[in-house]
C-alpha positions in Angstrom: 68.0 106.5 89.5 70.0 109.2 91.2 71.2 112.5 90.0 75.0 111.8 89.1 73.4 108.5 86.7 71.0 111.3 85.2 73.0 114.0 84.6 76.6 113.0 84.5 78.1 111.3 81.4 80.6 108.3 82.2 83.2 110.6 80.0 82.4 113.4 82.3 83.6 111.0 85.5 86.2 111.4 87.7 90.0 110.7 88.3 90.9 109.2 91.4 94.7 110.1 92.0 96.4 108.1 94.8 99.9 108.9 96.0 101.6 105.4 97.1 104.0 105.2 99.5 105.2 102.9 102.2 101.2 102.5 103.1 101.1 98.7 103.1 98.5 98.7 106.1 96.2 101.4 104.8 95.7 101.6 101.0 93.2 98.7 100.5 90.7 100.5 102.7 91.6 103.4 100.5 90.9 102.2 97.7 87.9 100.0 98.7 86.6 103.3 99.8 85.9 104.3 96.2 84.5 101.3 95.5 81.9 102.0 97.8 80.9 105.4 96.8 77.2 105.8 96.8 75.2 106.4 93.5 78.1 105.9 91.1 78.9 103.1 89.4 82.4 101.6 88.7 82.9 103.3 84.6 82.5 107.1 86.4 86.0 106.4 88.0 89.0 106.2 87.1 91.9 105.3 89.6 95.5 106.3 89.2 98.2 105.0 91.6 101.3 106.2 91.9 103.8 104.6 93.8 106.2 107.0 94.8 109.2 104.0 95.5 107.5 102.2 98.2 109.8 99.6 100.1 107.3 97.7 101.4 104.3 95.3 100.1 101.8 98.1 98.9 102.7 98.0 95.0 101.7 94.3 95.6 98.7 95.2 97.6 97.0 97.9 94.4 98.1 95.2 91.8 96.3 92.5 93.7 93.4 94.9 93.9 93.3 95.7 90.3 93.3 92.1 89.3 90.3 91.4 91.4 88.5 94.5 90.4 88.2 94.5 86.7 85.4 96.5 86.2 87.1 99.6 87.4 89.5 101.6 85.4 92.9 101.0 87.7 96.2 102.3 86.0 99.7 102.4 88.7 102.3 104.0 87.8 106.1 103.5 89.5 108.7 106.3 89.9 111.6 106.4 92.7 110.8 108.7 95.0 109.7 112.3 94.1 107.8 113.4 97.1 103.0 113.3 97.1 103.5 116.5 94.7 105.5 114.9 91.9 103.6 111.8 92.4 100.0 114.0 92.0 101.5 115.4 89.1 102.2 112.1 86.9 98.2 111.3 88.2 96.9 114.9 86.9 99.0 114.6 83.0 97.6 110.9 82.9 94.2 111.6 84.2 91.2 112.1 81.2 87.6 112.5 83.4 86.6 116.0 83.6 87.3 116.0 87.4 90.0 114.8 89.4 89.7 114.2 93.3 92.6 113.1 95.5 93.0 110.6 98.0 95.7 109.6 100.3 96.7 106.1 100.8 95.7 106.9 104.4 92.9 108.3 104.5 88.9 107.3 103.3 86.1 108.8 101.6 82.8 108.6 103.1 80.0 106.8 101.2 78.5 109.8 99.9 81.4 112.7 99.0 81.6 111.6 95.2 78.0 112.1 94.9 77.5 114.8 97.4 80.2 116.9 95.3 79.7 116.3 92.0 76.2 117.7 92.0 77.5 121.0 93.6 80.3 121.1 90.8 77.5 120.2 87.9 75.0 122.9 89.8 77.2 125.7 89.8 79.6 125.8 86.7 81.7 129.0 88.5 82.5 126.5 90.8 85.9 124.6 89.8 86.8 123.0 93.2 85.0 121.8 96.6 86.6 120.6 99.7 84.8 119.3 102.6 85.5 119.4 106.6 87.0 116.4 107.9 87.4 114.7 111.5 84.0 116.3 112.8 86.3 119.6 112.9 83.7 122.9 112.8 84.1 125.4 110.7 86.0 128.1 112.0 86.8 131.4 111.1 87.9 133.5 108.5 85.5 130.8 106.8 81.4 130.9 107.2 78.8 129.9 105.0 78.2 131.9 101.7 75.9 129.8 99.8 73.4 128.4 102.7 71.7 126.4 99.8 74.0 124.4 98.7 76.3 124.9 102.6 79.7 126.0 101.3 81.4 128.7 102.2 84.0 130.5 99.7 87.8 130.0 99.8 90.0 133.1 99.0 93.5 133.8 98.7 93.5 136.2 101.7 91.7 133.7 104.1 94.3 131.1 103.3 96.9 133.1 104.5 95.5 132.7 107.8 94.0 129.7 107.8 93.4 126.3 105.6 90.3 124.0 106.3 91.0 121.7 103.1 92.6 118.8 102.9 93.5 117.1 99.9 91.9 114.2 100.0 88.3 116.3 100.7 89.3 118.4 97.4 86.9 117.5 93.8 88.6 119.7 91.6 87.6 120.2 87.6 90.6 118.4 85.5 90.7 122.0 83.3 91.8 124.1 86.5 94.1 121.5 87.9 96.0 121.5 84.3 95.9 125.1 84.1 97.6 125.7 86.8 100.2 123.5 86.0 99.4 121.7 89.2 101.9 121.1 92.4 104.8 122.8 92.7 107.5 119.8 92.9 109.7 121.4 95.4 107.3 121.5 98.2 107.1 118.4 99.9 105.3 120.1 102.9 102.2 122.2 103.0 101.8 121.4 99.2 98.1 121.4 99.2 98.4 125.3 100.7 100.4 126.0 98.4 98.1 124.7 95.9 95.3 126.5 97.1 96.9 129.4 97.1 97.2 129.3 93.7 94.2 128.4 92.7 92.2 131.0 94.2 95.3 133.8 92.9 94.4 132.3 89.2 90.9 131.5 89.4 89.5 134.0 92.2 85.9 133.1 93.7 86.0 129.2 92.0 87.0 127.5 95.3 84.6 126.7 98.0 84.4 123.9 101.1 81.0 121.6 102.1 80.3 122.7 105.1 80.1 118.7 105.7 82.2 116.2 107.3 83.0 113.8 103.7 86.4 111.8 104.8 88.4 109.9 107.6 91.2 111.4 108.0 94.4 109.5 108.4 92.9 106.6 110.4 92.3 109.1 113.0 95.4 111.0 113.3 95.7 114.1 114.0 96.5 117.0 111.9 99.3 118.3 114.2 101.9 116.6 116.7 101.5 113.4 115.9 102.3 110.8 112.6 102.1 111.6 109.3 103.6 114.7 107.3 101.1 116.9 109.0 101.8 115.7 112.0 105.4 116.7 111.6 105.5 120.1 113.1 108.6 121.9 112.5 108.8 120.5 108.5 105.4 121.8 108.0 106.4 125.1 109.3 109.1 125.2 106.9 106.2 124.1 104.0 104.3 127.2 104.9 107.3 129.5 105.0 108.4 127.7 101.5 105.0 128.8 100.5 105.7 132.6 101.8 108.4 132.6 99.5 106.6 131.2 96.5 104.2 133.7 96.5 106.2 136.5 97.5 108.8 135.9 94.3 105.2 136.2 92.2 104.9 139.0 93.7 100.9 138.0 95.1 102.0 139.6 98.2 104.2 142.5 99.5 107.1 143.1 101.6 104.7 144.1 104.7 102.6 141.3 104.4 105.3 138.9 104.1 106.8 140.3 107.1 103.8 140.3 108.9 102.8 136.7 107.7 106.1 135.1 108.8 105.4 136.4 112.3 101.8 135.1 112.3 103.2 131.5 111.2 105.8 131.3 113.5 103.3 132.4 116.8 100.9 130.0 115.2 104.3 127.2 115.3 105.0 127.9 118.8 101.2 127.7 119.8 100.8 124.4 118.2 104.3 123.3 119.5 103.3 124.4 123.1 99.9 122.1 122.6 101.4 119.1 121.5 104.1 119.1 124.5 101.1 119.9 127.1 98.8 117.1 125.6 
């Protein structure tokens, strides 16, 4: 036995939600990536595709996949295309575990994340979402460990703002919170999970926290800047994060000074990571 069979009902699993587009080379090892979580068996998951008007073969790829796999719960849903927040959003109203984690159709979880994270969440009920590292990256400051028990270190709204170590697909967030917060804003097509984040910890200050543990490969070992993939695009995700500047600021979560100030940290930040790339 291990402790997610003991102590987790199959009710009380989690929602897998999968963005889907145009990943024809990458979502099988995606998906078979669930499969081979560690210490949790196929009815604790749920898996909810959403292809987001692919053009190529990957809605054939997930059905093929859901007719070999039959003992896992595998729903796909088809829309044209509405950008990875609308397509998380039709995952979160149709999800019905009491957690829901995402994963990109290119990245991978490792073997033990589902396992690894779910007894943090069941062990600390303040707790309502956990990232991880990813791509051996350290963590760096404003973050440092807070819990060394249980090696996680607290998220906050005002360490965002400088800096965010989550990714999306490292994120096990409770199903409640994710509802509550009426999810991702549909606009934002870049920096989405910031934005996210930021909202989160605004709503529900002191429930976000990251595993001071590398738990996912990343993007088949791209990089987070300068190179393919929406993170990779540099000047669009600047615009994310000053899309996310202006979220906050019409909410009023931030003042006029700050979001002066923040504008010119984000744009140095740009032209540092812009300088990097060219120099690689």
């Amino acid at each position: 036995m291990n402790w997610v069979s003991e102590n987790l009902g199959l009710e009380e699993g989690v929602s897998v939600i999968i963005p889907l587009y145009n990943a024809e080379e990458t979502i099988l090892a995606a998906l078979q990536s669930v499969v081979r979580q560690r210490n949790c068996c196929s009815e604790l998951f749920e898996i909810i595709i959403i292809n987001d008007g692919s053009e190529d073969n990957s809605l054939q790829i997930v059905e093929n996949f859901k007719k070999e796999n039959t003992h896992y719960n595998v729903s796909i849903y088809s829309q044209i295309n509405l950008g990875v927040s609308a397509a998380r959003n039709v995952g979160i109203a149709a999800s019905t575990k009491k957690y829901i984690a995402f994963l990109d159709a290119d990245d991978e979880w490792l073997p033990d994340k589902t396992a690894r994270q779910l007894s943090i969440l069941e062990k600390n009920p303040f707790i309502k979402g956990i990232g991880s590292l990813y791509q051996e990256r350290p963590l760096l400051w404003p973050y440092k460990i807070t819990k060394p028990k249980e090696n996680i270190a607290i998220v906050t709204f005002g360490k965002l703002l400088i800096r965010n170590e989550i990714q999306s697909s490292t994120l096990l967030i409770s199903s409640a919170t994710a509802k509550i917060m009426g999810g991702f804003e549909e606009a934002s097509r870049y920096a989405e999970d910031h934005l996210f984040f930021l909202k989160m910890t605004h709503y529900f200050e002191g429930s976000l926290y990251i595993l001071n543990e590398n738990l996912i490969r990343y993007g088949h070992g791209k990089k987070p800047f300068g190179e393919s993939g929406l993170s990779g695009n540099l000047p669009k995700m600047y615009k994310g994060f000053l899309f996310n500047l202006n979220y906050i600021k019409d909410q009023n979560w931030i003042s006029n000074y700050e979001n002066s100030i923040l504008r010119l940290f984000y744009f140095l930040k740009y032209a540092l990571l812009l300088i990097r790339t060219y120099i690689r």
